[in-house]
C-alpha positions as CSV (number, residue, x, y, z in Angstrom):
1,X,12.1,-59.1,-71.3
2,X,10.3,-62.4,-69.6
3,X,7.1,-63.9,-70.5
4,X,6.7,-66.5,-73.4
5,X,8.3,-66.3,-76.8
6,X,5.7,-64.7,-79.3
7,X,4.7,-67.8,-81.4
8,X,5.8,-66.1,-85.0
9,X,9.7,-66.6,-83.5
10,X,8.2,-70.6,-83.7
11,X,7.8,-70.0,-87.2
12,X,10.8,-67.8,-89.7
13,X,11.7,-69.5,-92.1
14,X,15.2,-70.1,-92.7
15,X,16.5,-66.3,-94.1
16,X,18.8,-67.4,-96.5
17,X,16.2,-69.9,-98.4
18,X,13.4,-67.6,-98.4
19,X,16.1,-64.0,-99.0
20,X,17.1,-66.7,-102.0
21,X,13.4,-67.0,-103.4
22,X,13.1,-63.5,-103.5
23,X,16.4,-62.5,-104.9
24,X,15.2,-65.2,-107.9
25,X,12.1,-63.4,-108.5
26,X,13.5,-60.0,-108.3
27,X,16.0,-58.2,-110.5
28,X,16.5,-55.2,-108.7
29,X,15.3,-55.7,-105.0
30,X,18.4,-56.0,-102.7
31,X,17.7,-58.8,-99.9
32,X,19.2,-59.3,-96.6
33,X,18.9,-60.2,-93.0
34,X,17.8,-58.7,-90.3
35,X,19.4,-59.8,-88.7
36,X,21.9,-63.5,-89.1
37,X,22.4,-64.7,-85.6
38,X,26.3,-65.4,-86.9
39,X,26.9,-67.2,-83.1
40,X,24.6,-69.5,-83.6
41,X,26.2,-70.8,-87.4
42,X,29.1,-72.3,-88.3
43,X,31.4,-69.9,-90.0
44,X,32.5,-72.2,-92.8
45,X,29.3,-73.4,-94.0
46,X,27.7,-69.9,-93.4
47,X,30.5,-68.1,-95.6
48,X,29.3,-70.5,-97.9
49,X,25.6,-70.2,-98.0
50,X,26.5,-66.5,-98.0
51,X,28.4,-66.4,-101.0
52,X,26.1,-68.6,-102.9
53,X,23.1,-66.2,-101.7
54,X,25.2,-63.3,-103.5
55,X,26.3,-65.0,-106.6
56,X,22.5,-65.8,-107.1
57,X,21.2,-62.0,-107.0
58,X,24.0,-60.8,-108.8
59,X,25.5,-59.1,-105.8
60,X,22.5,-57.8,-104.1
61,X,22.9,-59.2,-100.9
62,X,23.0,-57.3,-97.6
63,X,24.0,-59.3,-94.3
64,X,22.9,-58.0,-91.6
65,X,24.2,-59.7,-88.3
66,X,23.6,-60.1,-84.6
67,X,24.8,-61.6,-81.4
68,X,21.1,-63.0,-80.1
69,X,19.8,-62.4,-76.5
70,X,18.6,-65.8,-75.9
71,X,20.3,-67.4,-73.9
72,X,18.7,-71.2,-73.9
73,X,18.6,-70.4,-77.8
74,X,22.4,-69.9,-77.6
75,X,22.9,-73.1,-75.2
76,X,21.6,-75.4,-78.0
77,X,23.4,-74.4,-79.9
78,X,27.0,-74.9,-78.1
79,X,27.7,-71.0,-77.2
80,X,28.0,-69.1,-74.1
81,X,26.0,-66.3,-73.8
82,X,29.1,-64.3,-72.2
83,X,31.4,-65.6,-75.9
84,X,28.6,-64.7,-78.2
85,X,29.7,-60.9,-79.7
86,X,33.7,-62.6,-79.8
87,X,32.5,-65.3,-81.9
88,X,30.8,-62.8,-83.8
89,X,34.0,-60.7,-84.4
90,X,35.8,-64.1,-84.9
91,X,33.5,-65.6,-87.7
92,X,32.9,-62.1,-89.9
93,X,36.9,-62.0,-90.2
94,X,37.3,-65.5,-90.7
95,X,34.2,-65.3,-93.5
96,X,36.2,-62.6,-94.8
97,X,39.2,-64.4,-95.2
98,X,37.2,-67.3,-97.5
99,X,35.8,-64.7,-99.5
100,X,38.9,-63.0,-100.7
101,X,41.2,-65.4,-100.3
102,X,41.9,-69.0,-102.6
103,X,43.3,-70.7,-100.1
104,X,41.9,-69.3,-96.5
105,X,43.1,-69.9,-92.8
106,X,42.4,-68.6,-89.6
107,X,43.1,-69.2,-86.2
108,X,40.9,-67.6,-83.2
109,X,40.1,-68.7,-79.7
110,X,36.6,-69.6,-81.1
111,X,36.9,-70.2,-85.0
112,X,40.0,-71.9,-86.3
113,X,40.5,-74.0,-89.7
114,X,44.2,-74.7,-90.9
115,X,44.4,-73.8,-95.2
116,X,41.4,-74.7,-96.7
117,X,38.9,-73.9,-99.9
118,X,35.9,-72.9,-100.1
119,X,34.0,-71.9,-103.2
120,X,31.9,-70.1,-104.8
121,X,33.3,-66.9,-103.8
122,X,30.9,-63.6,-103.6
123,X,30.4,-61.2,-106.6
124,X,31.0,-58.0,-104.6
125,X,34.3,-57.6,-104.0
126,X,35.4,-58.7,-100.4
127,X,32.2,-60.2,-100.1
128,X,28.4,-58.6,-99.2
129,X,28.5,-55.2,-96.7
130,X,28.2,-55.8,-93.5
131,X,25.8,-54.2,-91.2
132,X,25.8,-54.4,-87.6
133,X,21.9,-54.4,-85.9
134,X,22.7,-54.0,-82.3
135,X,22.6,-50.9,-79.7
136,X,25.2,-50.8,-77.3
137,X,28.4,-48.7,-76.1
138,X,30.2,-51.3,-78.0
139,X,29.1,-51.0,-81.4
140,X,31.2,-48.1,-82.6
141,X,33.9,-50.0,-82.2
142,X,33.0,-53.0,-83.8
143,X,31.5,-51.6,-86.9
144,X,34.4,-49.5,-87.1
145,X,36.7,-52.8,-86.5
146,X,35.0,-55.5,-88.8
147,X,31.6,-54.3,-90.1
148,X,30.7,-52.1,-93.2
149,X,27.9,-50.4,-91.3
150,X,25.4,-49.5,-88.4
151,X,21.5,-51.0,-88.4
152,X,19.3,-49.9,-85.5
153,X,15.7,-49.3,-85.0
154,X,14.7,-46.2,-84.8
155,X,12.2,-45.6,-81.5
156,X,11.7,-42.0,-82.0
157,X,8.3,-42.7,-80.8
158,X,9.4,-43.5,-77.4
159,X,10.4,-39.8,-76.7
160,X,13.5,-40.8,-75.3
161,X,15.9,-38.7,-77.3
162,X,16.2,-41.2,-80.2
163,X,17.2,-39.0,-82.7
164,X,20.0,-37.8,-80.4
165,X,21.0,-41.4,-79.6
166,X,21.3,-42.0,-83.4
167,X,23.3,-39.0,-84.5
168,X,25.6,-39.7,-81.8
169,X,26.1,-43.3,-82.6
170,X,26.6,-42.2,-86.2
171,X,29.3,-39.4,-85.3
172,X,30.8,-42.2,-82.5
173,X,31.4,-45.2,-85.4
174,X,32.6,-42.7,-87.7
175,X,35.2,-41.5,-85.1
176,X,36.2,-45.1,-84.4
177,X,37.0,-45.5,-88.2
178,X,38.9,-43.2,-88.3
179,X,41.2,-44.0,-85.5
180,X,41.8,-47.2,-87.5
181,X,41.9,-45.4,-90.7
182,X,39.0,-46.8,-92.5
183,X,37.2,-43.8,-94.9
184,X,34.0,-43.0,-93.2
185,X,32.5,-41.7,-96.0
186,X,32.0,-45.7,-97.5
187,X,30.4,-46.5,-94.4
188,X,26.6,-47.4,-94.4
189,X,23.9,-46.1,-92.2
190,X,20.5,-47.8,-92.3
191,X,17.4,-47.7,-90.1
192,X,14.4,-49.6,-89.6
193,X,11.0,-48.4,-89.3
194,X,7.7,-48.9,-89.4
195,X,4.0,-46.8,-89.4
196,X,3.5,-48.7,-85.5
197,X,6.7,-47.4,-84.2
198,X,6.5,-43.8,-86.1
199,X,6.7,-40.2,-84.0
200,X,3.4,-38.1,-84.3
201,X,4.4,-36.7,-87.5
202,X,4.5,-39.8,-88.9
203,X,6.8,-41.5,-91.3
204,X,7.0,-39.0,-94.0
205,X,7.8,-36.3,-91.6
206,X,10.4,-39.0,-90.0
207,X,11.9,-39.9,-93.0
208,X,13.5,-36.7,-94.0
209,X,15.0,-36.7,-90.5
210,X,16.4,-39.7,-90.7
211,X,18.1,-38.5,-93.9
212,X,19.5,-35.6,-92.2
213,X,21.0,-37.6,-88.9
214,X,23.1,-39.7,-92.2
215,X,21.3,-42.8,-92.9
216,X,21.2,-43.3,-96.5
217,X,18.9,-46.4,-96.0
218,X,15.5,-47.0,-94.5
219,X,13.7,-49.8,-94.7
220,X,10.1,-50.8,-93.0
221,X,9.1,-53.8,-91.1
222,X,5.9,-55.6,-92.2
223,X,4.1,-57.1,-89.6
224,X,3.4,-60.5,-88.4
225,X,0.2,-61.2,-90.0
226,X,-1.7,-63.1,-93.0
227,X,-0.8,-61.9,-96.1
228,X,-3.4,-60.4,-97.3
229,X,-3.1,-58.3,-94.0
230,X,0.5,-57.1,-95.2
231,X,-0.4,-56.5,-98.4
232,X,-2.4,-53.9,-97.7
233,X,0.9,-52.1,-95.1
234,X,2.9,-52.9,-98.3
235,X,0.7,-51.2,-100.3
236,X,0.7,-48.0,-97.9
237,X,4.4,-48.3,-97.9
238,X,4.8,-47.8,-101.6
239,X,2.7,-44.8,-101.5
240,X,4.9,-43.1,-99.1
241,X,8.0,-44.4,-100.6
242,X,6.8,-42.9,-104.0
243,X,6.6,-39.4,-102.4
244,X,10.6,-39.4,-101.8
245,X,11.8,-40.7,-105.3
């Protein structure tokens, strides 16, 4: 969108590390990115850290996954901005292939390894669901191809027919599923939110909206601030999410 990089994209952490501290912590939270540049990762070693991040929560782990915009980002680190979404596709079936398999191989234009191990493998079976967080007349298909699920924003604040733009992207991935005959009724729908990016109504009227369109997951964006800053959005958070359970 030009301009300078905000400086908090300086700063993340490493998602796996810190999604690792919090699933140690936790019992119950699920934890998850949002979302894993996979382009930018080696697909071995990220199957890997992967697995290990869902054998220690005890299968709670969500992997939410990318392609990047950035394209000098992307140049460091040895991929083509034009290759990144078929690396993508290449690396989440080759992952797939180490986690179910004892003895994996694959063999793509971009990701190739001849027989191989690689252990531990994931505690939910096939390995951790798979959301794609991208908007674009090409996500139907590749959710329906190689994903477990859709993650967009929600912008019904932008009065640009979100909500329209959502249940149609829900109806189109669940038609694509279907063509390859993948049960759309396992199929996850989850949106992100937040109070900033809200219609007038606000979230609690949103929420039940989002409900209706199909997602059976929202979840909030904090924002980029000190903690005791977040705290207090966190705090607001729980009271609305206590009205709804």
């Amino acid at each position: 969108m030009g301009g300078e990089l905000p400086q908090f994209y300086k700063e993340f952490f490493d998602p796996f590390i810190g999604l690792t501290a919090a699933a140690t912590a936790t019992t119950k939270l699920k934890v998850g990115t949002s979302v894993c540049l996979v382009p930018e990762h080696n697909a071995i070693n990220l199957a890997k850290t992967i697995a290990c991040v869902d054998r220690i929560s005890n299968g709670r782990f969500i992997l939410g996954i990318g392609a990047g915009w950035n394209v000098e980002e992307m140049a460091d680190h040895g991929v083509e901005l034009k290759n990144r979404w078929k690396i993508t596709r290449e690396s989440v079936l080759a992952m797939r292939e180490i986690w179910t398999k004892e003895v994996a191989q694959y063999h793509g234009d971009f990701v190739k390894f001849e027989p191989m191990w690689c252990w531990p493998k994931p505690i939910q079976a096939g390995g951790p669901p798979i959301l794609m967080g991208a908007s674009s007349k090409w996500v139907p298909r590749r959710v329906a191809e190689y994903c477990d699920g859709w993650f967009p924003i929600d912008a019904a604040s932008t009065g640009n027919g979100a909500s329209a733009d959502l249940a149609s992207g829900i109806a189109a991935i669940k038609a694509e599923a279907a063509k390859l005959g993948r049960p759309t009724d396992k199929l996850d729908f989850t949106a992100l939110t937040a109070f900033d990016i809200a219609p007038p109504g606000g979230l609690e009227a949103r929420i039940p909206e989002l409900i209706e369109l199909g997602f059976n997951r929202i979840l909030f964006m904090s924002p980029v601030a000190a903690p005791e800053k977040q705290w207090r959005v966190l705090e607001r958070y729980a009271t609305l999410i206590r009205k709804f359970i």
